[in-house]
C-alpha positions in Angstrom: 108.1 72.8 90.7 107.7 76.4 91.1 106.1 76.9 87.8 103.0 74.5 89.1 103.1 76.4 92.4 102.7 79.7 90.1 99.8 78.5 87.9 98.1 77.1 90.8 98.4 79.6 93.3 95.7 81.9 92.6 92.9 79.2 93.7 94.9 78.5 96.6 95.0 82.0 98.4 93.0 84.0 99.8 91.0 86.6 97.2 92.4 89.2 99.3 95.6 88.4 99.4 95.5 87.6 95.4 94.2 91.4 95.0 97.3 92.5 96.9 99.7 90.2 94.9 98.1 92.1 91.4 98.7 95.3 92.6 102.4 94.9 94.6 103.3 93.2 91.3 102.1 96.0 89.3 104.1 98.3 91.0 107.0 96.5 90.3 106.5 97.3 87.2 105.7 101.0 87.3 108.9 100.9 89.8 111.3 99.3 86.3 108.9 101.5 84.3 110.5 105.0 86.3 113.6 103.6 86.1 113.8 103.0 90.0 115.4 99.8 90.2 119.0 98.9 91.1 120.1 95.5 89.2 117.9 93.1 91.3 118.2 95.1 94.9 116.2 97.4 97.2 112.2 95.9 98.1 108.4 96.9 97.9 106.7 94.8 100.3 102.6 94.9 101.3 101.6 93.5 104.7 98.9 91.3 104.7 95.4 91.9 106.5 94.7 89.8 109.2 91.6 88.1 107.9 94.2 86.7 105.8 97.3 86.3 107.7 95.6 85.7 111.2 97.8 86.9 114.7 101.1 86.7 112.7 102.8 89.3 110.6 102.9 88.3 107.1 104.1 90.4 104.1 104.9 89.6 99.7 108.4 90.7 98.5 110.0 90.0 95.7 111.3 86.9 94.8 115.6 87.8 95.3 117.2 87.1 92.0 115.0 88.5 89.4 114.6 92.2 88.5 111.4 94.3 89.0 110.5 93.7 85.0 110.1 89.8 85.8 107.9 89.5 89.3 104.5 88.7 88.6 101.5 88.4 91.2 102.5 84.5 91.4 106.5 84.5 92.1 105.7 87.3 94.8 107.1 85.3 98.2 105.3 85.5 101.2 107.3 85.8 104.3 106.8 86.1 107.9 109.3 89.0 110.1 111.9 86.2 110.8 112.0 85.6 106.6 110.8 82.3 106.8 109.0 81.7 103.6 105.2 80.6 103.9 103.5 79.6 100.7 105.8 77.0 99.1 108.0 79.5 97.1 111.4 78.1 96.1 112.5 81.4 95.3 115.1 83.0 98.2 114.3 86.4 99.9 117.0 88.7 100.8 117.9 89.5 104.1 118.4 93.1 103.5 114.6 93.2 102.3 113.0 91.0 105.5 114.7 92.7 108.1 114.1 96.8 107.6 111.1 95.8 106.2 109.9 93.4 109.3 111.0 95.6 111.5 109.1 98.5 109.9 105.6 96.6 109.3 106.0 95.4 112.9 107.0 98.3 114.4 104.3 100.9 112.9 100.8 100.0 112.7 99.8 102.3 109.9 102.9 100.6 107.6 100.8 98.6 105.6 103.0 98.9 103.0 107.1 100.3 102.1 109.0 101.2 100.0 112.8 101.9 99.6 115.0 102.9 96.5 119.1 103.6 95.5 117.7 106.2 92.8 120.6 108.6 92.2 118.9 111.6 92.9 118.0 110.0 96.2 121.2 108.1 97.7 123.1 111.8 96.3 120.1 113.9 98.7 121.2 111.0 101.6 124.8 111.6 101.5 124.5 115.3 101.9 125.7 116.9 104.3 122.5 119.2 104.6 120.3 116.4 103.4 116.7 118.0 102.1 116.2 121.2 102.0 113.3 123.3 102.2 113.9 124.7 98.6 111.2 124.0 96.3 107.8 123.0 95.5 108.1 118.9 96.2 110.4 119.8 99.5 107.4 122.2 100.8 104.7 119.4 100.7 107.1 117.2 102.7 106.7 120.0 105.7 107.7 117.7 108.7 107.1 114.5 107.1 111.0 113.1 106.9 113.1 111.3 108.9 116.9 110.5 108.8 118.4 107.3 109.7 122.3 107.5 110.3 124.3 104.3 108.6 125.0 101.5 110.2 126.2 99.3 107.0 124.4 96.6 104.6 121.0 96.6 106.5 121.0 92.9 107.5 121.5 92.8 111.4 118.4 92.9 113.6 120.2 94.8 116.0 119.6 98.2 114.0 115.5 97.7 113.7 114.9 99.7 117.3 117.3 102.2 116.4 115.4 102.4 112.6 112.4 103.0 114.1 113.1 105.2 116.7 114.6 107.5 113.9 111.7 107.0 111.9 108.8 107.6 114.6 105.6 108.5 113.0 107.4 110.2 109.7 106.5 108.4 106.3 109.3 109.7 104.4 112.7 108.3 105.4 115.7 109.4 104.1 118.5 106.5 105.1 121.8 108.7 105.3 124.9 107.6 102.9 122.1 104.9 101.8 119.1 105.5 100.2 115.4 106.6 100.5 112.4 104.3 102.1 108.6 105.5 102.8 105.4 103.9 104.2 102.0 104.3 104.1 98.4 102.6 104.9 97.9 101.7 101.6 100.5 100.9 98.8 99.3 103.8 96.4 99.7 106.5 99.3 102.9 105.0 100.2 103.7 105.3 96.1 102.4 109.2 96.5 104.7 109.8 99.5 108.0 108.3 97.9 106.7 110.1 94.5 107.3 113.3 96.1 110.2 112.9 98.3 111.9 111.1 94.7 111.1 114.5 92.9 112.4 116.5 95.6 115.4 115.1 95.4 116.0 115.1 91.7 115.0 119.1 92.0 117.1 119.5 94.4 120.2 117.9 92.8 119.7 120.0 89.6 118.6 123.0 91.6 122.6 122.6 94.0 124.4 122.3 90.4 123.5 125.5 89.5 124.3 127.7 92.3 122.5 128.7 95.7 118.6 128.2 96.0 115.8 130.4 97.1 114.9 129.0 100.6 110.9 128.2 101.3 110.1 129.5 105.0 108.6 127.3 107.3 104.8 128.8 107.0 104.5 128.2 103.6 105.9 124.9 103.4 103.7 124.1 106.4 100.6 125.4 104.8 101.6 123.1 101.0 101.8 120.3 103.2 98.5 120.8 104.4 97.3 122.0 101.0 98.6 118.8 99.6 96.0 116.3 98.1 98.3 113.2 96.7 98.9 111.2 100.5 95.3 112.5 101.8 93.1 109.9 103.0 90.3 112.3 101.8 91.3 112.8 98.0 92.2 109.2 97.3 95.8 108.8 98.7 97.7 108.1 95.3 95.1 105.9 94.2 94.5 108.1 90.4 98.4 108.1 90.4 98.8 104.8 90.8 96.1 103.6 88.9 97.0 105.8 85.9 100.9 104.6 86.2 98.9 100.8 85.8 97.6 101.5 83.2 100.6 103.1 81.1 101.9 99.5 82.1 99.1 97.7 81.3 99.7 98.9 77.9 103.5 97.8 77.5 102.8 94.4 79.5 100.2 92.6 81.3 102.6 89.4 82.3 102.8 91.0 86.1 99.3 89.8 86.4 100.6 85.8 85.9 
């Protein structure tokens, strides 16, 4: 059954939406690709437009169960913010992914698209006492950009959404404290850009810390990178030559995302 709902699904959908299944499928790959994955957890999900979705909030995730190197453009689930599943998939969805995820494409108009990752550079960062710190080059393009969300457990109660995005407010990079990282964007290549950056950040920062005290950045000139920055800016592409480059290292190890 689902393997007829696969092949058939591409005439079925919106062109739209189809574009948006290619590339969310593609970066599951890059994601398995960089190494970013964790066994078949954590979630990249794209909110749908409304000329496709109508009034209601709809977004893809992964189908729960198989690993970022198995979803394809097909076996991506389409879900509404109370996890129902929408286009006949008979794949489950995890709660964990639906509800911080809901919440956040809900919640914040420019979240078109998030992200969120258990690398160990970046659940080592979140369980920091200090968390990020204004210490090197990746840090100082991040000037006022992150947010930290204190734990409240396995994300999977409603309850916590309000207090999630009151934490979060208008910042796209989210450190979740003892947890994890998580960003957002208005496109999934900027939102890619964004968690690029706070990702490397972190990894400089844990190899930075083993070695002894670090040179701190002051406030002006990590104001002044952030503003300096090109890879989230609307005006120089937002991630898109990034992204699309990342694609294309993929698309030369394996195409079978685009199924």
């Amino acid at each position: 059954m689902t393997a007829l709902i696969e092949r058939s699904l591409q005439a079925q959908v919106h062109p739209d939406e189809w574009a948006l299944r290619l590339e969310l499928a593609a970066c599951y790959r890059v994601f398995a690709m960089l190494g970013w994955t964790e066994m078949i957890y954590n979630h990249i999900t794209v909110r749908l437009p409304e000329q496709v979705s109508g009034a209601d909030k709809q977004f893809l995730i992964n189908p729960f169960g198989l690993h970022y190197s198995e979803v394809t453009a097909s076996n991506l689930v389409k879900i509404n913010a109370q996890g129902q599943v929408l286009d006949g998939s008979s794949y489950p969805v995890n709660p964990a992914g639906f509800t911080v995820h809901a919440a956040i494409h809900e919640g914040i108009e420019g979240a078109h698209c998030v992200m969120h990752t258990h690398t160990t550079a970046g659940v080592a960062v979140a369980c920091l006492q200090g968390g990020l710190q204004q210490t090197n080059f990746y840090t100082a393009q991040l000037h006022d950009m992150v947010a930290y969300h204190d734990f409240e457990g396995i994300t999977i109660h409603a309850a916590e959404a309000p207090r999630l995005l009151n934490s979060i407010g208008i910042k796209p990079a989210v450190i979740l404290r003892n947890h994890g990282l998580l960003a957002w964007g208005m496109s999934l290549p900027q939102t890619f850009a964004i968690l690029w950056t706070l990702q490397r950040a972190c990894e400089i920062q844990m190899a930075t810390f083993s070695m002894g005290p670090a040179i701190a950045v002051s406030e002006a000139v990590a104001a002044q990178c952030t503003r300096d920055a090109l890879q989230f800016n609307p005006n120089h592409g937002a991630g898109r030559d990034v992204f699309d480059a990342l694609v294309r290292q993929v698309n030369r190890i394996d195409e079978s995302y685009k199924a």
